[in-house]
Steps between C-alpha positions, in 0.01 A plus 500: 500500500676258722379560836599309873155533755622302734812697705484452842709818672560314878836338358779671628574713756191727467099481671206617397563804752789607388539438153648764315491630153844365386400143594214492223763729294739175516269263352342750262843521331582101534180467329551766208828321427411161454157626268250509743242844467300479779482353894262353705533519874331308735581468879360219714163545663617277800809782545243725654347525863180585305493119379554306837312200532429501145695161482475243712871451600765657749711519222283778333381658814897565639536695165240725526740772606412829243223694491289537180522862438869565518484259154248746368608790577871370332223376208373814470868728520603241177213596284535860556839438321374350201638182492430231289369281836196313573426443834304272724460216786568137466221341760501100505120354472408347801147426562372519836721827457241640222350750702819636642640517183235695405523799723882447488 
């Protein structure tokens, strides 16, 4: 089993609020072609408002523009179709951000 786990969905024209099925479709049929059997996806933890402050910067705090549970809720709509998909969250370690990182 060849497998990619680390497909991050935010390239391209789509967001976590509106992504739709055909968008995972598209790269479940790239990766079928070229061998692969199975797909990891992982969004950004710093994408979401629930992650604000999180890390230290303006640069992660202007993108904190989505809200966590339209990415679950599109989670949870994909594995109801049976897809060969992992999901998940990529959150950077930062550690005077430990505890927040915690409840995030």
């Amino acid at each position: 089993m060849i497998a990619d786990q680390h497909l991050h969905l935010e390239r391209g024209p789509y967001t976590p609020e509106n992504y739709p099925d055909e968008w995972l479709d598209r790269y479940l049929e790239t990766a079928k072609a070229t061998g692969v059997d199975r797909l990891g996806v992982v969004e950004h933890a710093y994408r979401f408002r629930e992650a604000h402050g999180l890390l230290p910067n303006a640069w992660a705090d202007a993108r904190c523009l989505y809200r966590l549970d339209t990415y679950v809720k599109f989670v949870e709509r994909q594995r109801s179709r049976g897809l060969p998909v992992s999901f998940g969250l990529e959150m950077d370690y930062v550690p005077e951000s430990e505890e927040g990182i915690g409840r995030f």
